[in-house]
N, C-alpha and C positions, 0 to 999 in steps of 0.2 A: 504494500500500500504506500502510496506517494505521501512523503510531509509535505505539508507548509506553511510558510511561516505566516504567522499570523496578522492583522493589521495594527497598523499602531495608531494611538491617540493621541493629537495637538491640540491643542487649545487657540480658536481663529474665532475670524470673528469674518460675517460678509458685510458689506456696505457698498452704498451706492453714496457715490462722490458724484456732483455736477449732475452730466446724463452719461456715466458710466459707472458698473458695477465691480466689485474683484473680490478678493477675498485676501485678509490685512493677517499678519501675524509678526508678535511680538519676535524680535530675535531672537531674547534669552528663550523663551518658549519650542524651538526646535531643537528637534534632535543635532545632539553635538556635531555627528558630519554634516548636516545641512545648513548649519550656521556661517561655513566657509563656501566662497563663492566656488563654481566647478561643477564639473558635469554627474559630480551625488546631488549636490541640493539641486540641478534644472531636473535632473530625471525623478526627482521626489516632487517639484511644483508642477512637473508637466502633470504627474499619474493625480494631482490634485484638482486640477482644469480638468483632466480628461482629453491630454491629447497626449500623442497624436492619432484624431479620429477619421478615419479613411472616409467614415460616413459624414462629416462635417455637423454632429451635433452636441457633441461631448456630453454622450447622455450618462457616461459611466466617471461624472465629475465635475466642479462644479461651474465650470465655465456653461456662458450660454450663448454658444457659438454664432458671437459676434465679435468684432474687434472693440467693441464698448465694452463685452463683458466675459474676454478670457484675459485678467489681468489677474499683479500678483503684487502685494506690497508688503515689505519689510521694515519694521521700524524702531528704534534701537535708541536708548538715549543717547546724547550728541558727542562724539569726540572732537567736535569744533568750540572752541572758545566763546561764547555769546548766543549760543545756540540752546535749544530744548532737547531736540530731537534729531536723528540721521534718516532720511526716509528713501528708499531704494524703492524701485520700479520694476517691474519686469511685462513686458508684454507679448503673451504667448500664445506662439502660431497656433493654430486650429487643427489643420492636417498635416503637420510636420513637426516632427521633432527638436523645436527649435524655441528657446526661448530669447527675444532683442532686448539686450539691457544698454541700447544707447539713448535713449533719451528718457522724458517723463514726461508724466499722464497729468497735464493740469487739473484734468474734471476730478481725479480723485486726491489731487493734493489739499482736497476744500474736505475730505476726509479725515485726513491725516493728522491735522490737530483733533479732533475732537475722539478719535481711536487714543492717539497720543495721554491725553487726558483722562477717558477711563480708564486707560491701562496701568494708571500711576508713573505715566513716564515723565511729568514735567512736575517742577518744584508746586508743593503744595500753595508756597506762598507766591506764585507766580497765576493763583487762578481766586482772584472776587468771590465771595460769596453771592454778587449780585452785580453783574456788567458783562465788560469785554474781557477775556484772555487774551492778549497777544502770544501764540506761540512760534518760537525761531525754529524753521524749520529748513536743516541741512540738505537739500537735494542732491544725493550722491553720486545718483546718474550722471547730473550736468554740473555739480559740484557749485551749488547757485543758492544764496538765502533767501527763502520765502516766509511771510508774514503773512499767517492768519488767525484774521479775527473770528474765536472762538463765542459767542453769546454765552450765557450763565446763568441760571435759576436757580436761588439756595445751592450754591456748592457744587449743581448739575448740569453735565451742559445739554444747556436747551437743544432739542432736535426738531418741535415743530414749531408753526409759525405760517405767518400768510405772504412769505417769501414765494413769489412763482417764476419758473424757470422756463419755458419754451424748448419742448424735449424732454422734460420730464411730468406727467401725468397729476403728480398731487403737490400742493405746496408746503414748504417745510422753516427751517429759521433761515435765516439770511446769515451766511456766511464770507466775509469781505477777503479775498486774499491779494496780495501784494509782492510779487514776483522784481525780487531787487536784483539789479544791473541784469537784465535778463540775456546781453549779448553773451557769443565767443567771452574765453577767460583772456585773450591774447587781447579782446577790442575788435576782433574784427566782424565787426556786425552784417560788412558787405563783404565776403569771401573772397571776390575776385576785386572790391576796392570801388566796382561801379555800381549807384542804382539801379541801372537797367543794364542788364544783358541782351546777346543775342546768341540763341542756344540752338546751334543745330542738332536736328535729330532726324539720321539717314530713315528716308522713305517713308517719312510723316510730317515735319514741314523744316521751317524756321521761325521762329519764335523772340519775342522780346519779350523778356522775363525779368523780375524780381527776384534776385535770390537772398535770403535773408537768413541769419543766426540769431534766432533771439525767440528766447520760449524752447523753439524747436527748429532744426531746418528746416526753411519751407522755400520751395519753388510759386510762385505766383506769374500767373501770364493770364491776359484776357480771353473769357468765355469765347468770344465773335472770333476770335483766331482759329479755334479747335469748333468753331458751328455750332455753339451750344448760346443760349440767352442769359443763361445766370441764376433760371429758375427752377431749374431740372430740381426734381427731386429723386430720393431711390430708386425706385423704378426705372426711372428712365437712362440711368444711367448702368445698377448692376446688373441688370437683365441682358447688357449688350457687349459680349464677347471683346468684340472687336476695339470698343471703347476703355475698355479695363486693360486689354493688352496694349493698346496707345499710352496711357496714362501711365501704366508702371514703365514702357520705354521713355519717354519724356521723365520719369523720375531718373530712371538709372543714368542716362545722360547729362540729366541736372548734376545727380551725383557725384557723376567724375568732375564735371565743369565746378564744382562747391569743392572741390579735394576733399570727399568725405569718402570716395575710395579711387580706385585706378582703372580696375577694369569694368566691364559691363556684367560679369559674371558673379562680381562680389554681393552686387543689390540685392539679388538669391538672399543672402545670409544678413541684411539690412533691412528688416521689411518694415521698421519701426519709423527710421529715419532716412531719407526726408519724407516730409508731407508734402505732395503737390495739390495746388489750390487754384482755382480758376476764377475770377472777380468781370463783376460788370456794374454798370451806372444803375443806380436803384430804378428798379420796376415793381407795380405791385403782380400780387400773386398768390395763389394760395397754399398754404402749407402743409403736411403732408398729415396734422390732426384736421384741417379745413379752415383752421384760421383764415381770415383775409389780412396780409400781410398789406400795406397802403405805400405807395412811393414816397410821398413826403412824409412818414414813419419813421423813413430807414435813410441812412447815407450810402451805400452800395450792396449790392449781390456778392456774395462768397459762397462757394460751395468748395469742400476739402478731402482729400479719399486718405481713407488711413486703412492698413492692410491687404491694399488695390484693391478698396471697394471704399465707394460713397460714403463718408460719415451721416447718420442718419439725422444728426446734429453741427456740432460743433466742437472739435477737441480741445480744450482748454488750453494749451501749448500752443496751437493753432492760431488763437486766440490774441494770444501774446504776440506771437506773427504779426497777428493782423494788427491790434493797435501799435503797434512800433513803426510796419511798418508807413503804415496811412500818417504817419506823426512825420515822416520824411517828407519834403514835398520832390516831387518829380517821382515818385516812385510808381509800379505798375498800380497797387493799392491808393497810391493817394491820387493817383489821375482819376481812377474809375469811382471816388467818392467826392470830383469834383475837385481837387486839386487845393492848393494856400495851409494855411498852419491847420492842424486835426489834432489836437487833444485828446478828445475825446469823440466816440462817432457808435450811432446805433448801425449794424449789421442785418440784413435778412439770410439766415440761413433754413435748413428744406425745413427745421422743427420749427422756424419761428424768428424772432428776433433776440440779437445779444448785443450789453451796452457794455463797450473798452474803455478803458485811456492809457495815456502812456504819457512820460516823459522823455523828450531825446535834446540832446544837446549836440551843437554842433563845432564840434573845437582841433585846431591845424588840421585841419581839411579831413577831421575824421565824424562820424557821427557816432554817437554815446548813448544809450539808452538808458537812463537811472534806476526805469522804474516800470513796471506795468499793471494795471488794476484792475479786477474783477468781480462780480459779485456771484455764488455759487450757493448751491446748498448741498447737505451733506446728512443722511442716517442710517444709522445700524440697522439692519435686517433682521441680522443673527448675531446669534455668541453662543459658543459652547465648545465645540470641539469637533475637529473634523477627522473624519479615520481614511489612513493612505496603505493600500497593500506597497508597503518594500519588497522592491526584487529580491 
């Protein structure tokens, strides 16, 4: 008769941050080999998502096979100086065995303090019995301080509230985060040093692009270049082969042109980073719950694919993208919302509408980003413990 081993018990918690889902756990709380990064703890977070699933539903775990919600987040009190907590990302493929730990998940970093908080990972005397928490929170992935405003009820942190989010179904507290000096650590917020590029890519076109470091990599180029309007929603975009395989070619060739790798073959094993995003001049439109989204509502169209597929929203990283870079003028972003200084600017994306800002400074001929600001909401699902068959 065959042994085997049995499965084991973690103590996790699920949350949905922004309009995306994952499943959070303490550092100290994994098993000792899991705590070190390597290919024990991806093949311990994959068998916990449930990939890699040939059938694309990870029914056997707890991803819910989308790129909103096979995520994975680790949190650790801070070995940075000024800091609360260390928050690590991981975003993991669906049908491959592959987990991308180059960037991070803004939607769920609006999570991340308030896990932070009931886990006892931030000084007691750093949380009101009645207001804001600030919590300093170490982004590990892109090595970046993020500030989020934690709300507070007797000692607890508030979870609901008449905060609404476009993309997300019910409303919750209002969570404020603040994503500081969100460029490149070198400064380099424009890669190749121009606002606009021109990116070729064999057998699909040329392109003037936006390429940008801040938040997240992201490629930006105008909808009307690639025949699209701006208002696409899912449908119309993941349903069409032809269009998904464009989109991740114009990624991988951003890529190498962003020196984020060399060849075309590496993008395979990138699939997190860059986002490519397509922008056009605000039009009204409707949204993919029925909203009527109005033109004079919104300051431009954004649509953004993560995973090479459509975000069904807007990915918080994305986000930060976008207010930085609509804060530049001349850029792909700040033409198509109309062009001159942008602070601050409402978005239409397929779930609805999102309000940005940003700060950028422009000093010997570099541009600087201080600052980027959002407002999110964020609540626990679950808590208890989750069981992982180890090989």
């Amino acid at each position: 008769m065959t042994t085997h081993t049995p499965q084991i018990k973690v103590p996790a918690t699920y949350m949905r941050g922004g309009t995306s889902k994952g499943v959070f756990f303490s550092l100290i709380d994994l098993p000792s080999e899991v705590q070190r990064p390597g290919k024990i703890r991806d093949n311990f977070l994959l068998r916990v998502i449930g990939s890699p699933d040939p059938y694309g539903k990870q029914t056997d775990g707890m991803g819910g096979a989308t790129s909103s919600t096979s995520k994975i987040v680790i949190v650790s009190k801070s070995t940075q100086a000024d800091h609360d907590v260390d928050y690590l990302f991981g975003q993991v493929s669906i049908d491959k065995a592959f987990i991308d730990w180059s960037g991070n998940c803004g939607n769920l970093t609006a999570a991340v303090g308030s896990f932070a908080i009931n886990n006892g990972l931030v000084e007691a005397n750093r949380i009101p019995k009645n207001g804001i928490a600030e919590v300093r929170i170490w982004q590990a992935n892109i090595k970046k301080t993020i500030i989020a405003q934690i709300p507070i009820t007797n000692g607890q942190v508030q979870e609901t509230g008449d905060f609404e989010l476009d993309g997300v179904a019910f409303p919750a507290a209002e969570v404020k985060v603040a994503f500081m000096h969100p460029a490149e650590n070198d400064g380099s917020m424009f890669p190749t040093g121009n606002i606009v590029d021109v990116l070729e890519v064999p057998e699909i076109g040329v392109f003037n692009v936006t390429m940008i470091n801040a938040g997240i990599p992201t490629i930006f180029l105008n909808a009307a270049d690639i025949n699209y309007t701006g208002k696409e929603l899912q449908g119309d975009i993941n349903s069409d082969p032809d269009a998904l395989a464009m989109f991740e070619t114009i990624r991988a060739y951003g890529a190498i042109k962003m020196g984020l790798i060399e060849t075309i073959e590496e993008a395979t094993n990138r699939q997190h980073t860059p986002k490519v995003a397509f922008v056009a001049p605000a039009k009204s439109y409707t949204s993919s719950s029925g909203k009527e989204i109005k033109a004079d509502d919104i300051d431009l169209l954004v649509r953004a694919l993560s995973m090479g597929v459509l975000h069904h929203a807007m990915m918080g990283t994305a986000a930060v993208a976008i207010s930085v870079a609509a804060a530049v003028p001349g850029t792909i972003v700040n033409l198509a919302a109309g062009g001159g200084k942008l602070n601050h600017l409402n978005f239409g994306h397929p779930s609805g509408t999102l309000r940005v800002g940003a700060e950028v400074l422009h000093e010997k001929g570099n541009w600087i980003a201080n600052k980027a600001i959002m407002s999110r909401s964020a609540r626990r699902l679950m808590d208890g413990n989750i069981y992982v068959p180890m090989p």
